[in-house]
C-alpha positions, 0 to 999 in steps of 0.5 A, spaced: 500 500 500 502 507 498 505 509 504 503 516 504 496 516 503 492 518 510 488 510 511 484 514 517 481 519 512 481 515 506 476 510 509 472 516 512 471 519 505 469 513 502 463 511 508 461 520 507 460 519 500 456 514 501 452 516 507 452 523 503 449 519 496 443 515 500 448 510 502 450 506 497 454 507 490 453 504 485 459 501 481 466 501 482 468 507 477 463 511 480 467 509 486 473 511 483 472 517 479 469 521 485 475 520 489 479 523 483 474 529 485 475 529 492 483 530 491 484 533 485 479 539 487 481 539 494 489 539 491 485 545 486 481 549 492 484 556 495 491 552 493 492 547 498 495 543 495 494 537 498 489 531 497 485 529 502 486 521 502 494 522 499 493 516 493 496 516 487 492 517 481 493 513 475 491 515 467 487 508 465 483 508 458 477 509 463 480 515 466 483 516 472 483 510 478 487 511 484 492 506 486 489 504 493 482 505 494 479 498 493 485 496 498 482 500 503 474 498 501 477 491 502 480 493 509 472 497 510 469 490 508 473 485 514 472 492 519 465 490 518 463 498 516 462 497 508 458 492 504 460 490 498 455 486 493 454 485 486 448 487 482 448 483 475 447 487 468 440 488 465 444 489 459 447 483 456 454 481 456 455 487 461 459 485 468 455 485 474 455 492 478 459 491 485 455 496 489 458 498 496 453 500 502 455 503 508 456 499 515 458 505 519 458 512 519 464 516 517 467 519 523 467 527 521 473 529 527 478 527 522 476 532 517 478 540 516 472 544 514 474 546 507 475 539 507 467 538 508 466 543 504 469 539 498 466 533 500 460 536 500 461 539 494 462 532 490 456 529 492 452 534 490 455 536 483 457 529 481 454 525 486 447 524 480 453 521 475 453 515 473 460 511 472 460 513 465 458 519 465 464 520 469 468 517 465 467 521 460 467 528 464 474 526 466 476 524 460 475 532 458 480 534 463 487 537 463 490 532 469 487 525 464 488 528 457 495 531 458 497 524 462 500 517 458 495 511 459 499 507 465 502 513 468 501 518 474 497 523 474 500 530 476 496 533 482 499 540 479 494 538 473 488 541 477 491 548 476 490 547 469 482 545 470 479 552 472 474 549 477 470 554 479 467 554 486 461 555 489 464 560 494 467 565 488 474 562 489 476 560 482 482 556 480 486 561 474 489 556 469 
């Protein structure tokens, strides 16, 4: 496992995105997607220049993934604090959707307010968003787009999106 990333926030962010999208989300994409979202705009906002979970993002052909996250929600598995099941397609020939449930509540001490309000802030914008969707949003963006398939995405990349948020802060190219 990548030993800078903050393991105690990392599960927290996922059981808050879950209890923040009706308790559950639905498909490991999406999972991973709204990770990239949760870092890369906390990176982006008022210049912090950090992620909140400290995982590393990689360019794969269905966008950006982070080397960690399903090791974490493995560990949340065992611990009892999320479910994971599989829901199969109504398409044919598609994969199963795992979907994960939350078993706990995050616990919130151990989040900084502007890191709350980009918690928030990611639910409520991409939250309605399907995998998919997602997938092809990212796919739009200068950290994915300037990044070769299999390589690092440089969280410096975020600077080059032009996020605006909600409190008039935008991000300058």
């Amino acid at each position: 496992m990548n030993r800078k990333i903050n393991q105690k926030k990392y599960e927290n962010v996922i059981l808050y995105l879950c209890r923040g999208l009706g308790g559950s989300i639905s498909g490991k994409k999406k999972l991973a997607k709204l990770l990239y979202y949760v870092d890369f705009d906390h990176f982006e906002y008022r210049e912090s220049m950090k992620s909140i979970t400290g995982d590393k993002y990689k360019a794969w052909r269905m966008g950006p993934v982070p080397d960690c996250y399903m090791e974490i929600v493995d560990k949340l598995e065992k611990e009892g604090k999320l479910k994971r099941r599989s829901v199969p397609s109504d398409v044919p020939g598609m994969n199963p959707t795992e979907v994960f449930e939350m078993g706990a509540e995050p616990d919130e001490s151990v989040f900084s307010e502007d890191e709350k309000y980009i918690l928030d802030r990611v639910i409520k914008k991409y939250g309605g968003l399907t995998g998919k969707q997602l997938e092809v949003l990212t796919h739009q963006e200068a950290p994915f787009v300037a990044t070769d398939q299999s390589e690092e995405i440089a969280y410096e990349l975020s600077f080059y999106r032009g996020t605006e948020f909600e409190n008039g802060q935008l991000a300058v190219a």
